[in-house]
N, C-alpha and C positions, 0 to 999 in steps of 0.2 A: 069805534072809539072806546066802546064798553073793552071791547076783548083784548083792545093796547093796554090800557089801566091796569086789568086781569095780570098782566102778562108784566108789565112794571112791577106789581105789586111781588108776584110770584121772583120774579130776578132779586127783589129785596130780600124776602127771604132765604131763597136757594144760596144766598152772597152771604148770608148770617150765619145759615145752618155750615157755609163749607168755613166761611171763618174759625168757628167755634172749631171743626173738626179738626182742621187746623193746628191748633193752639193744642188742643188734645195730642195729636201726635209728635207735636214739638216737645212736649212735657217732661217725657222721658231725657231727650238732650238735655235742655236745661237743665231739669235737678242734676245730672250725671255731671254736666259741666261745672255748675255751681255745687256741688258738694267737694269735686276737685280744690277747691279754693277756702275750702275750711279746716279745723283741726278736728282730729279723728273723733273726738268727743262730741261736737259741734253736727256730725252727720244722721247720729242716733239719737240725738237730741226729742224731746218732746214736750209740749209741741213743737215739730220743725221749723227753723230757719230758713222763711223763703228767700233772703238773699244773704250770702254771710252777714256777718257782724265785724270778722275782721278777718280782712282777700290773705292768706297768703300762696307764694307759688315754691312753698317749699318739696309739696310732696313731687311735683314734674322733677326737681333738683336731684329730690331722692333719685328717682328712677331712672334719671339719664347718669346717676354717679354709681349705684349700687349696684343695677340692672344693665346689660349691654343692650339698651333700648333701643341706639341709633343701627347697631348690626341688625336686630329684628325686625326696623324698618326696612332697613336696604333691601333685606330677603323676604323681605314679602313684596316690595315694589319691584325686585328683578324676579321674582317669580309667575309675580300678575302679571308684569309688564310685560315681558318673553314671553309665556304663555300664550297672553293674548294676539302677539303680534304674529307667533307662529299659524295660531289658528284663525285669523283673519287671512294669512297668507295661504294656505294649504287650503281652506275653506272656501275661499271665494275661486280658486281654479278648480275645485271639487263641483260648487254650487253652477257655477258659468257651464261646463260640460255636462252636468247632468239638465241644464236648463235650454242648452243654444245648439248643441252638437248631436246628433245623429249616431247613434254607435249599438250594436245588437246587444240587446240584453238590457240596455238602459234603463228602461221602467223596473222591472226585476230587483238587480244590483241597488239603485235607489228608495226600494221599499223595505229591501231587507237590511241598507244602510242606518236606515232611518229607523228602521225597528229596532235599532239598537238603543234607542230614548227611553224605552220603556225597562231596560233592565237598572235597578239601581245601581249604584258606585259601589254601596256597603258591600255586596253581595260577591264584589271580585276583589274584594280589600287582603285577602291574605291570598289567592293566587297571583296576583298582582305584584304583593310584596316578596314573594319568595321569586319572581323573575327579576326584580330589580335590587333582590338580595345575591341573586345566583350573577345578574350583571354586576354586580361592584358598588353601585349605585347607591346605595345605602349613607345618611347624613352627605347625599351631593344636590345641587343645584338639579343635575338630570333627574334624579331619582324624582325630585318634586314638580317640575318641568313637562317630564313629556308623557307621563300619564293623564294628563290635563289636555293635551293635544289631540289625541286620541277620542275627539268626541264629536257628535254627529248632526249638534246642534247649529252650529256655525252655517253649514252647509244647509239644513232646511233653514233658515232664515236667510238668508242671503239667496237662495235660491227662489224664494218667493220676489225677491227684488229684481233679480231676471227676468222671470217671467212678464214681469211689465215693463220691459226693455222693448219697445217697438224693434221687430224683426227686419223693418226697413233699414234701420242706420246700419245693422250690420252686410245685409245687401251692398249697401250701397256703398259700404268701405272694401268689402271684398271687388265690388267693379272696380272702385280704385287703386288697385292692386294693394291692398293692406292686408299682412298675415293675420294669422289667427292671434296671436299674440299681442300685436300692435293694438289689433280690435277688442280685443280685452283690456288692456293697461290705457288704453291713450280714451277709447268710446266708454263702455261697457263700464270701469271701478270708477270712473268721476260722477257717472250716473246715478250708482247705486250708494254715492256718500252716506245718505243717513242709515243705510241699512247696516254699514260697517262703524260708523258712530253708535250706534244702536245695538249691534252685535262687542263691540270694546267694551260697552258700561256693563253690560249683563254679563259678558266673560270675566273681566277683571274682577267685577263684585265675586262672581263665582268662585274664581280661583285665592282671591283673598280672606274669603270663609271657610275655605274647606280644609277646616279643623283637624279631622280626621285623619286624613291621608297626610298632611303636615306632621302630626302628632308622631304617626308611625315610621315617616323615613327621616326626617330632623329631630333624632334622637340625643345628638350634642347638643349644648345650650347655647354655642355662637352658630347653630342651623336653625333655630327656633325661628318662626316668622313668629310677626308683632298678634297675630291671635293667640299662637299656642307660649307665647311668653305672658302677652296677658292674663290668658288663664293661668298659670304657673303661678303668677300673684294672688288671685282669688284660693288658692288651693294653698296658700300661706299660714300659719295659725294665726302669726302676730296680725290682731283686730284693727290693724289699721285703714280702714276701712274708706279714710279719704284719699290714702297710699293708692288703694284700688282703683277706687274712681276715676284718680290720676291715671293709671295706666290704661282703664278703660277709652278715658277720652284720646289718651294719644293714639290710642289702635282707629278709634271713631271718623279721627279728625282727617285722613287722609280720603277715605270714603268718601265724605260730603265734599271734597275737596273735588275729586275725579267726577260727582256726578254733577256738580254746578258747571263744571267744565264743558262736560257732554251731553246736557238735559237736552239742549236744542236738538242734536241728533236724535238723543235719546226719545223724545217726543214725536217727533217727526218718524223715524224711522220705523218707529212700532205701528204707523197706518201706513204710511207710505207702498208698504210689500204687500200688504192686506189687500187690494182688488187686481185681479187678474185680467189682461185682457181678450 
């Protein structure tokens, strides 16, 4: 009875302490959100205004009239978006063979596959570019595209979801004469849902942050994705500093959007591959 009480008491607290943390983490959004909705004066203010004083939604107006915001959108969402779907699709027939199939050299190929995690991006950032400069590629869709495909993490994650794929269903689909193929698309990718929910939120965040490599091949300003336009406004002189905000949160708002969408996968998915049988 004593060690129920203990145990009650301790859940109240650990529900205070994660609320509080919470609220902490949220903070940032909020004022980012709520500064959007003020006048440039109104954000530097001090002491600050924790809720405006007076909403307005002129600076979004600003930036979808001044700025080609809604182009910036598109190509960051058809870049995340393709991106990810490519390597979800390349990835999970990558991860299922190196997981289910039998072939010489396999463990090999797969270690040195996978060793490729450890070298950074930065690091191949101008031989990278002068191939997709000497391809044509340069301010295209491709250019930003399929150097993002090209990576090795899809495959060790989804491969772990294999793994605890009972080896009997695939048996037992091959006695009933089912190809290799069928037993991948129809058994095998309905199984491993969350690991591919799971592998979608972690790619597309990835591919919609990566600044960098955006910055260097969407060097027109209708190629800009919504981060490397946002920053373009931070790097502004004119102080309009709710102007910024504004363009902050519309870069923000599509993120929280995709991962309330995919949190269930996204949850699930991150243990799910985690035990092997």
């Amino acid at each position: 009875m004593k060690n129920k009480k203990k145990l009650e008491k301790f859940d109240i607290v650990s529900n205070i302490f994660i609320f509080l943390f919470a609220l902490l983490n949220l903070f940032p959004l909020y004022w980012l959100f709520t500064s959007s909705l003020k006048n440039s004066s109104d954000v530097v203010k001090m002491p600050p205004d924790w809720w405006p004083t007076s909403i307005t939604f002129s600076n979004y107006m600003d930036i979808f009239r001044d700025q080609p915001a809604l182009k910036w959108a598109f190509n960051s969402m058809y870049v995340s978006g393709l991106s990810t779907i490519i390597v979800i699709s390349i990835g999970s027939m990558a991860a299922y063979a190196f997981s289910k199939i039998e072939f010489k050299g396999r463990n090999v190929i797969y270690i040195v596959f996978v060793s490729s995690l450890m070298i950074p991006k930065e690091i191949m950032i101008v031989p990278l570019f002068r191939i997709i400069q000497d391809f044509g590629m340069v301010n295209t869709y491709n250019g930003m595209i399929w150097p993002n495909v090209a990576a090795a993490f899809g495959v060790f994650l989804l491969k772990g979801f294999f793994d605890t794929t009972p080896a009997a269903l695939r048996e037992a689909a091959r006695i009933d004469g089912a190809s290799e193929w069928k037993i991948f698309t129809r058994i095998m990718l309905p199984i491993i849902k969350p690991g591919i929910g799971a592998l979608f939120i972690l790619n597309f965040v990835q591919v919609w942050n990566d600044y960098l490599w955006q910055l260097v091949v969407g060097q027109e300003k209708g190629m800009k994705t919504l981060m490397v336009g946002t920053a373009t406004l931070m790097q502004d002189l004119n102080p309009n500093f709710a102007y910024k905000m504004a363009g902050a949160t519309v870069a923000a708002i599509p993120m929280l959007v995709i991962f309330l969408l995919f949190q269930r996968f996204f949850t699930s998915g991150m243990t799910a591959g985690a035990v092997k049988e």
